[in-house]
C-alpha positions in Angstrom: 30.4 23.8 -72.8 34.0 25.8 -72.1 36.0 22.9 -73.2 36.3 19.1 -74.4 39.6 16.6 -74.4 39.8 13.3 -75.6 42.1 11.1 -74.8 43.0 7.8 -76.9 44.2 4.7 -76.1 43.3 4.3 -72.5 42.9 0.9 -70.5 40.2 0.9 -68.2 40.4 -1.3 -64.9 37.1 -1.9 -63.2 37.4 -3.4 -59.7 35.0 -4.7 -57.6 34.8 -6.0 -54.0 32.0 -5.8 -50.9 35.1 -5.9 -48.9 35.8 -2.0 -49.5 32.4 -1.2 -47.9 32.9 0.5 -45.2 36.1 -0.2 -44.5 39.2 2.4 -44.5 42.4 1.5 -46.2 40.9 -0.2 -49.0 41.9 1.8 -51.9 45.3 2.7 -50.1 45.6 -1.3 -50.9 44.9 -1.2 -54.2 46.9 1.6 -55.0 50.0 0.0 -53.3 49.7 -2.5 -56.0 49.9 -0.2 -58.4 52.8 1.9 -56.9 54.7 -1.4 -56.5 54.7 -2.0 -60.0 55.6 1.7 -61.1 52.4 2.1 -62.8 50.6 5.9 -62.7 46.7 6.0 -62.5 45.1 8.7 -64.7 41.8 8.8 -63.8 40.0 7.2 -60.9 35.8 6.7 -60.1 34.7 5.1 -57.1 31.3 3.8 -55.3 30.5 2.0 -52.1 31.9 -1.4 -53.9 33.9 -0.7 -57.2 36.8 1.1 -58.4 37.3 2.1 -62.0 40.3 3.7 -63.0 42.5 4.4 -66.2 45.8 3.6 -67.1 48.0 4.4 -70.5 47.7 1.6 -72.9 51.7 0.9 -73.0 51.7 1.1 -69.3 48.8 -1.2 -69.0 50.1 -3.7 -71.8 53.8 -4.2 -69.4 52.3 -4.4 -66.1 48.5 -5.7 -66.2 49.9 -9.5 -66.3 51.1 -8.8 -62.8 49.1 -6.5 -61.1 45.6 -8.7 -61.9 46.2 -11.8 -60.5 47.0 -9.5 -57.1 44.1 -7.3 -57.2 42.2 -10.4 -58.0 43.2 -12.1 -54.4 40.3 -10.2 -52.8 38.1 -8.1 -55.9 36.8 -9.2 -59.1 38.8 -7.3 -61.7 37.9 -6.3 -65.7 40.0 -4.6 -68.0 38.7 -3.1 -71.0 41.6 -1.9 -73.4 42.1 0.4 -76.5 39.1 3.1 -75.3 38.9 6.7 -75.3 38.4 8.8 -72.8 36.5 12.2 -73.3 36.5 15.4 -70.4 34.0 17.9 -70.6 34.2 21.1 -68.7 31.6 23.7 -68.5 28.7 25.3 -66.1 27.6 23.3 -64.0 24.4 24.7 -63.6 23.5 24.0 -67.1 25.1 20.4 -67.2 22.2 18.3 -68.0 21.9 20.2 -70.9 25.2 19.9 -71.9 25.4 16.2 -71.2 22.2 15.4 -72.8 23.7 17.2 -76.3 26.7 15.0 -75.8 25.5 12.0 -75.3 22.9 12.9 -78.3 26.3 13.7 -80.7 28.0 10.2 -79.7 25.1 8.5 -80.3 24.0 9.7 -83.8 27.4 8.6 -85.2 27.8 5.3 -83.2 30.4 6.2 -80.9 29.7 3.7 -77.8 
């Protein structure tokens, strides 16, 4: 492991939708929504039919009442507030490993 961040108070916005399958132009759409409400995304993850991203808590808290009813017109949305968000960098070649002692370390002290 070459280095760790954390990252406190993050809002995490999970979005989900069969309509992105396949289909270009989907995540352009959702992050017009966000760009329309001056709201920066930190962090995104994506699969065939979700979105997950991260947003800055006080960001989040002024915005969210607006920007989930519209993502909510064509996905399901979630948003988890007050997490942490943790970055891990090292060799890749060794990041089972790595990950495996992690995830062993948040467990023993309860860190979900």
């Amino acid at each position: 492991l070459t280095a760790m961040t954390m990252k406190r108070n993050v809002t995490v916005v999970d979005i989900f939708s069969t309509r992105m399958l396949g289909q270009s132009g989907f995540l352009a759409e959702v992050f017009d929504v966000f760009r329309k409400n001056g709201v920066s995304v930190d962090v995104v993850a994506t699969s065939e039919v979700s979105i997950s991203l991260t947003l800055d808590q006080k960001q989040a808290a002024k915005h969210l009442d607006v920007i989930v009813p519209e993502l909510e017109k064509w996905s399901t949305v979630e948003v988890h507030s007050g997490k942490s968000m943790i970055s891990l960098v090292g060799n890749v070649a060794r990041s089972s490993e790595i990950l495996r002692m992690v995830f062993e370390t948040l467990s023993e002290n309860d860190i979900r």
